[in-house]
N, C-alpha and C positions, 0 to 999 in steps of 0.2 A: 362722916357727913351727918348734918343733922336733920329735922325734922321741920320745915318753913311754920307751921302751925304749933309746933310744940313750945318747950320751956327755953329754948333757943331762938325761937322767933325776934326776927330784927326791927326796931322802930325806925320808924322814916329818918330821925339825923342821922342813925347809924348808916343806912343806905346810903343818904346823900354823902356822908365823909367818904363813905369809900367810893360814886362815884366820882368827887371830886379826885381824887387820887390816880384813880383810872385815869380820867381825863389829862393827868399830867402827866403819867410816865405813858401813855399816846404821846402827847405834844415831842418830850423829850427822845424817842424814838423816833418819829419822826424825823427830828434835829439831827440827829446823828446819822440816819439812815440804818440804823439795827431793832428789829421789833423783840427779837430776844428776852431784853431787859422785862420785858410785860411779864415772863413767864412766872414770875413769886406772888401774880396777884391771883394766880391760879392754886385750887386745892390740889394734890397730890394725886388725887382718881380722880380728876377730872376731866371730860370728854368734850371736841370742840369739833364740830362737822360742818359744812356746806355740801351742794349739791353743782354738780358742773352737767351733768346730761342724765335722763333717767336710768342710766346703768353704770354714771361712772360718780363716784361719789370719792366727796373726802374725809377722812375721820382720825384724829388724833386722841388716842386716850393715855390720859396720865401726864403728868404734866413732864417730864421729860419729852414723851414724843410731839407734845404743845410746843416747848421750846424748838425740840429740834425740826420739826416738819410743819407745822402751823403758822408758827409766826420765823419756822428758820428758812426750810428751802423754801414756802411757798412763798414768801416774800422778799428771798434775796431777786435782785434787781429793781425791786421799785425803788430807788433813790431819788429822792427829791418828790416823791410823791406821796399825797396826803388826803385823811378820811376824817375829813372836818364833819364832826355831829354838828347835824343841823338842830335837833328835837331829841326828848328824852322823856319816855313814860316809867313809872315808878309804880311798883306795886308791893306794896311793902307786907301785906297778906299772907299773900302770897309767896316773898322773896324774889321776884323774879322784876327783871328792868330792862325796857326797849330803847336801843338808840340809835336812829336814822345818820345816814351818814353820807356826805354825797362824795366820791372816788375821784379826785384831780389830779393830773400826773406832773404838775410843776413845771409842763414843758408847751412852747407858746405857738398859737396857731398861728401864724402871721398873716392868714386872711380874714382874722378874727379878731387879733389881737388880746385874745384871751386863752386862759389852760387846756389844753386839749380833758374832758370830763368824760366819764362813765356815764350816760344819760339811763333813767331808770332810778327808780328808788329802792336805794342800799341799805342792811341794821343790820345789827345784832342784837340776839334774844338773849340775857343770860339769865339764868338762875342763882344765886347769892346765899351764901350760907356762914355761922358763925361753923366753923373748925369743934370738934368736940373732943378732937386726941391726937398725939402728935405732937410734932414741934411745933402745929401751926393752932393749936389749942388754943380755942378765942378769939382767935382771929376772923377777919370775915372773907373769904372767898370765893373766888368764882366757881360752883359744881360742875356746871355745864355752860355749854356755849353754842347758837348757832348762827349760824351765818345767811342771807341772801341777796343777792343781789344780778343785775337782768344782763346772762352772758349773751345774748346777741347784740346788746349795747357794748357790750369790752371786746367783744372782737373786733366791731366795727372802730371803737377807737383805735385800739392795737393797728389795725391797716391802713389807718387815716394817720399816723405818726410815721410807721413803716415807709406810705406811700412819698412821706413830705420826706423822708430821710433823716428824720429827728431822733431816731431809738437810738440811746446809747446803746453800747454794745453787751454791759450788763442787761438791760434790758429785751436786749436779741438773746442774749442764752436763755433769759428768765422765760420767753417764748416760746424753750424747746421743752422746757421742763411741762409735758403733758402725757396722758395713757396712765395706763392700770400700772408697768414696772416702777409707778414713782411711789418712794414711801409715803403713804397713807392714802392712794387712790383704791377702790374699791370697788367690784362689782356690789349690787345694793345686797345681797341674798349674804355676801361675803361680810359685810359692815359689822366693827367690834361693838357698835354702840347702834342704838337705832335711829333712824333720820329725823323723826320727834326725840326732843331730850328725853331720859330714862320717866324720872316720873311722870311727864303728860303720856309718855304709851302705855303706861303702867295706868291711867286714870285717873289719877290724885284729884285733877284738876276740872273733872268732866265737869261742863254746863250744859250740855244737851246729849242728850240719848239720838244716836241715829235714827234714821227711821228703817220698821220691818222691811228687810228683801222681798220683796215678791216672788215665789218662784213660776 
């Protein structure tokens, strides 16, 4: 990994090429229904987490467990469903890029006549780095990763699809896959990686000082 401030620090085309890239092996994943294929835009120790309740957490570190549990179990059954970035912030500074995403599941409400949607505003936060060793030496990839988005909005879809009799059946297993025995769910005390990416818990990034505890 490198140093976002140092002699590896990325310029804004650099950034934008490789969101542009992003943005298509998304699309193409999408297409096919396999989110897999994403996992080479990922560094090697790189960690990708979200948060589903404050004790049960998800955390994938290294990009094999990214392939296999991040973008493998936790997204088999979403077929046909898609995280169109709406908006994208860029911080080239810093390394780091937001991009809002609203969650459609491809399948149609017929008293609406539109996609059944994840209501609530969805992103990910990633942090961006050029590779300094490695195969991946010079390259630019993703260090870290996090995720959020509003789970009383997805469940309430999930039951609103359920209730209509719409869920394919991929879908219904992908349902069951919940609780702490699933690879990469976590009690938070239990978590490989921290719920802030490494370097903002670590402070790299601080803009304000808390203020004193009072005791």
């Amino acid at each position: 990994m490198s140093d976002p401030n140092g002699s590896n620090a990325l310029t804004r085309a650099e950034i934008e090429e490789f969101w542009e890239s992003w943005l298509e092996i998304n699309r193409e994943a999408e297409r096919i229904g396999d989110w897999r294929i994403m996992a080479d835009h990922y560094a090697e120790d790189a960690s990708y987490g979200w948060m589903y309740s404050v004790d049960e957490h998800f955390m994938a570190v290294g990009r094999d467990q990214i392939r296999d549990w991040a973008i493998g179990i936790e997204m088999d059954g979403f077929d046909g469903w898609h995280y169109d970035y709406v908006a994208t912030v860029m911080d080239e500074r810093n390394g780091m890029i937001v991009g809002f995403w609203k969650q459609r599941s491809g399948i149609v409400d017929e008293a609406t006549g539109k996609e059944y949607e994840i209501l609530g505003i969805g992103g990910s936060w990633f942090g961006v780095e050029r590779q300094t060793h490695g195969a991946n030496a010079g390259q630019v990839k993703i260090a870290w990763q996090r995720d959020w988005f509003d789970m009383p909005s997805t469940a309430h879809t999930f039951m609103e699809i359920l209730k209509a009799g719409k869920a394919p059946e991929r879908l219904l297993e992908r349902m069951k896959v919940t609780g702490h025995g699933v690879p990469g769910h976590y009690h938070l005390e239990d978590l490989p990686s921290p719920v802030w990416p490494p370097p903002v818990e670590e402070g790299r990034f601080l803009q304000q000082r808390p203020a004193e505890v009072q005791a």
